[in-house]
N, C-alpha and C positions, 0 to 999 in steps of 0.2 A: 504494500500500500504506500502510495509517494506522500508526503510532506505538504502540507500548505504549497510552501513556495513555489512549488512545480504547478500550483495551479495560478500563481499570479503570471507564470511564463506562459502557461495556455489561454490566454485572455488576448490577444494580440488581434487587433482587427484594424489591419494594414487595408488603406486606401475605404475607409468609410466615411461618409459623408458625416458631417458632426451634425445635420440635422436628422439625418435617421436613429432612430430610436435604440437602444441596447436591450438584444432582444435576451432575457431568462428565460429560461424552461422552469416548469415545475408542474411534478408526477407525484400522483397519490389517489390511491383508493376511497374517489367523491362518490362511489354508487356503492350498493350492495348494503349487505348486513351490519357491517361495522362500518361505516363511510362516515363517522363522528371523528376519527382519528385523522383522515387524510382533508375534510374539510377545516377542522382546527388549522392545519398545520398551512395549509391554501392561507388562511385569512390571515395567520403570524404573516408569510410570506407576502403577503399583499400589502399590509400593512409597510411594511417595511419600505417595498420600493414607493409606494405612494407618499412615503412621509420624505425618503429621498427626491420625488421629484418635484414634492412641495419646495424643497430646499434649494430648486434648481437643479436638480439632476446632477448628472456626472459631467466636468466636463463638458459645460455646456450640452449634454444630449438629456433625453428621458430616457426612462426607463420603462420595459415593458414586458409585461410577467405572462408568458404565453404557457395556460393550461390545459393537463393533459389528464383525464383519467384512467387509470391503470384497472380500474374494474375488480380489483381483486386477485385477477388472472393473467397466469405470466404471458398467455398468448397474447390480450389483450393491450398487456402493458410493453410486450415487444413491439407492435405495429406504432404504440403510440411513440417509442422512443426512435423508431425509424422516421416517425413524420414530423416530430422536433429536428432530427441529422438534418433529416431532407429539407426544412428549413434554414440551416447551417446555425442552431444553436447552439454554442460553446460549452453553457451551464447550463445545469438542469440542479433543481434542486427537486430531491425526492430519492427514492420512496421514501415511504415510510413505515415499511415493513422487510424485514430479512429475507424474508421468501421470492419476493417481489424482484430484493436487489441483484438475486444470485438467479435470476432467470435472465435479468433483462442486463448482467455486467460483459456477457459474449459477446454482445452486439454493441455495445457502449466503448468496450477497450478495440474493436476494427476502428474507431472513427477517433477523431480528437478531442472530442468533448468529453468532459469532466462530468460527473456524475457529485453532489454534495449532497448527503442524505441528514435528517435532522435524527433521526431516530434508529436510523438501521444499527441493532449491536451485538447480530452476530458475532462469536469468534470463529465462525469459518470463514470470515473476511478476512480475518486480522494478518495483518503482515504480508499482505498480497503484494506484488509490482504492478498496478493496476489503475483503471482511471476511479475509483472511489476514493471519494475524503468523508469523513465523517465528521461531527462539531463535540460526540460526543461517544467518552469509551463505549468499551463492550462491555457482555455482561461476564465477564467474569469480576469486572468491581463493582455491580450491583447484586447480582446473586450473594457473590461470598459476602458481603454485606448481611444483607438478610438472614443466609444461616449463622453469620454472628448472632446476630441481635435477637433472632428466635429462639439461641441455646443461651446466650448469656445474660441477653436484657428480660428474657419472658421465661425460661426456664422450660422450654419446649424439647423434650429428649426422642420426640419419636414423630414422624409426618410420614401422612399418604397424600397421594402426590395424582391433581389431575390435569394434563396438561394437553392445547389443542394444537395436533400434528399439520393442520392446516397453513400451518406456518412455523414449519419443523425446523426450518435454518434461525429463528431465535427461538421458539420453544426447548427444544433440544441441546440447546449452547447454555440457557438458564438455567436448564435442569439437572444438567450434567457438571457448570461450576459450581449450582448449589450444593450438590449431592460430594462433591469431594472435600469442601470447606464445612458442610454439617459432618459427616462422617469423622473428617479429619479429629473434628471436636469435641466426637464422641458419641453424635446423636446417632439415630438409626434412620434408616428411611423404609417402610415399612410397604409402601408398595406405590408404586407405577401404574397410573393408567391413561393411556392414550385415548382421546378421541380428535373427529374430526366437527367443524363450528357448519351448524345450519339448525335450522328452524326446526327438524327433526330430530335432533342430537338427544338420546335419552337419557338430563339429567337428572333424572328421578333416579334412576337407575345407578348412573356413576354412582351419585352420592351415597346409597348405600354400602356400593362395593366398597368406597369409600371408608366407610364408619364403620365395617366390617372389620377392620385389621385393629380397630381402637387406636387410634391414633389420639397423641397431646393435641396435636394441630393438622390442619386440611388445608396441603398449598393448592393454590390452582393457579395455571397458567395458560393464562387465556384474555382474549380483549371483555374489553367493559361489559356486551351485551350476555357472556356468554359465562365470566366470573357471577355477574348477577345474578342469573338464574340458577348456576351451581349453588351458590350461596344460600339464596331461597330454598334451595330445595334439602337439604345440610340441616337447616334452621326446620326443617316441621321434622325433619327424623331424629333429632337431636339439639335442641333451640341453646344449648350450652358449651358445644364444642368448639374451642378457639378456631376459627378464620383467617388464612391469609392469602393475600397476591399478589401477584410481580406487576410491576412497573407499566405493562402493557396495560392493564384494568383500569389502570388511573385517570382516562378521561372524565371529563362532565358529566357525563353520560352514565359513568356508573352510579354514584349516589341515587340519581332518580330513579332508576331501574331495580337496585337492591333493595330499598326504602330498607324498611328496618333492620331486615335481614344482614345490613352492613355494620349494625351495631357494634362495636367493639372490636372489630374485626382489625387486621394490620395489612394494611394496602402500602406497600410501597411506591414511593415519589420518586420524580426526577427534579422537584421543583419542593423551593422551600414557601409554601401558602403564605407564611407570619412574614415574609420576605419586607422588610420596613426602608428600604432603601431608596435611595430618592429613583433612582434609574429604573426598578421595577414599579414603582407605584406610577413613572411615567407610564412606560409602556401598559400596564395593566387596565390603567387608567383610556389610554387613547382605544385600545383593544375593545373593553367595554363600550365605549361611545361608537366606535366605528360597528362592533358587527352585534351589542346588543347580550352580550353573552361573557364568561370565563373565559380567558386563553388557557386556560389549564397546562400542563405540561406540553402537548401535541401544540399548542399555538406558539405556543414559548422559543419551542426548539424550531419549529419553524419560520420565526423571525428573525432565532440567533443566523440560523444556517442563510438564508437571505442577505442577512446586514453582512455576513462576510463574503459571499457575492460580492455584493457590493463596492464592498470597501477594497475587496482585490481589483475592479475594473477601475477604483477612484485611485488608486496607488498605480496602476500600469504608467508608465512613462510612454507616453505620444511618441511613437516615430523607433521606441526601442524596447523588444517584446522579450529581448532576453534579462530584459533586468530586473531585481524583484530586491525589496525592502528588507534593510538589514540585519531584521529578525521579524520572519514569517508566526514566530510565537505572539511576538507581539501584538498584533495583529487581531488575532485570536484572542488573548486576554483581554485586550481594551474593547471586544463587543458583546462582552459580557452584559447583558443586559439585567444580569439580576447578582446578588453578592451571597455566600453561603447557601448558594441551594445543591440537590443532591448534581445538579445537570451542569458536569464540568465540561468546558471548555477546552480542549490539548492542546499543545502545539504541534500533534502529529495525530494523525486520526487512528487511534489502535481498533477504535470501536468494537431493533426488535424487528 
């Protein structure tokens, strides 16, 4: 996986007009079942360049966010990313799902465009030579996290585990660094169950298999609509068993859907809510005005991943494409848009 830098050398758009527009890409799952993740992460991104071109844009140009829905489906999301090439978009910010990213990076590394994803944290990305950058690690620092904090902070020595294979390049990568850092620590993992997400998915059924083995705690790994309803249904066969989820659950979207069922439960963040800091309560603030709603972490990351678009086309030096800014980390830390939350920033994308 290359470094910032290498992405401010691919930004180079030798003989354009400065009244034509600087055209972004951005890819995410706006349709289907769980399309609350990929439209969050649309409106971070929108937000972003709109407030840049309030500013006057880059360089005398504007800026212009050419969207693409991936549907969920890698077929889907390959034709859309041939018909950004085909437009000659440079950057793409998107997906926002692992599954997504490792379909449509074959066709991305033939061409010269860059590929910034706000969320993808596969570790079978990680360390690739490849056109992906990420804004934010993988999950092996957010999993081992979690199996700390459920053996040490919560006293959890034993979890069944349901997680949805629909999106098995970050399911799978969470489950698997959970499962070495709980183990490592002493906990046990008591059983594994794979399903896949649709409107038919029987979690009645999981959940018992579930609560079968007695488990201290019930992880689930799965998006918002799909944690929900495991939850609920966990909560009528046993209303007292500790609940938890990975980082993928934490849309908007889920509180409304779990209502009470979410009670007490431990949902892990990419983002710090109590966040008091003048830069987040901007941004948080303009977020709410402009689309009427939470950025939750999905809008969050997809503003970070935009403003550094961005700010790599505002740093390109005119006329000289090989040259790039004398710390690419830098960069990256000063677009932090928010301070102490879980959604760190790298200087190298190691990177759902």
């Amino acid at each position: 996986m290359r470094t910032v830098a290498l992405l401010l050398v691919s930004l180079a758009l030798a003989g354009c007009s400065r009244k034509e527009p600087i055209r972004i890409g951005f890819l995410a799952g706006l349709s289907g079942r769980v399309a609350d993740l990929g439209a969050a992460g649309r409106n971070g991104a929108m937000l972003a360049v709109e407030q840049r071109n309030a500013a006057g844009g880059v360089n005398g140009r504007q800026l212009e966010l050419v969207v693409r829905d991936d549907g969920q489906d890698p077929e889907t999301a390959i034709k859309a990313v041939k018909e950004l090439i085909d437009q000659k978009v440079e950057l793409i910010v998107g997906p926002m799902t692992s599954s997504i990213a490792v379909a449509i990076l074959p066709e991305i590394n033939l061409s010269k465009t860059i590929l910034l994803s706000p969320t993808v944290t596969s570790t079978a990305l990680t360390g690739k030579d490849d056109n992906l950058l990420r804004v934010i690690d993988d999950t092996r620092s957010y999993a081992s996290k979690s199996a700390r904090y459920q053996l040490q902070e919560l006293g959890h020595r034993s979890v069944a585990v349901l997680y949805d294979q629909s999106n098995a390049a970050y399911s799978e990568s969470w489950l698997g660094d959970f499962v070495v850092e709980f183990e490592r620590l002493g906990g046990k993992v008591l059983s594994t169950q794979a399903f896949r997400s649709g409107s038919s998915t029987p979690f009645s059924g999981l959940a018992r298999e579930a609560l079968a083995v007695r488990p201290e705690v019930v992880l689930v790994i799965a998006n918002a609509v799909d944690a929900a309803m495991i939850f609920q249904q966990v909560r009528k066969i046993k209303p007292g068993v500790p609940l938890a989820a990975s980082e993928w659950a934490s849309t908007e979207r889920f509180a409304e859907l779990a209502g009470a069922s979410a009670e007490g439960a431990m949902i892990s963040q990419f983002i710090d809510r109590n966040d008091s800091s003048a830069r987040y309560r901007a941004f948080s603030g303009a977020y709410r005005e402009r689309f009427g709603d939470e950025p939750g972490f999905a809008g969050l990351a997809g503003y970070d991943a935009a403003q550094v678009a961005v700010e790599a086309y505002q740093r390109r030096r005119p006329g000289t494409p090989s040259s790039r800014p004398s710390s690419p980390s830098a960069i990256l830390q000063g677009l932090s848009s928010r301070s102490g939350s879980i959604l760190s920033v790298t200087p190298t994308a190691q990177a759902t």
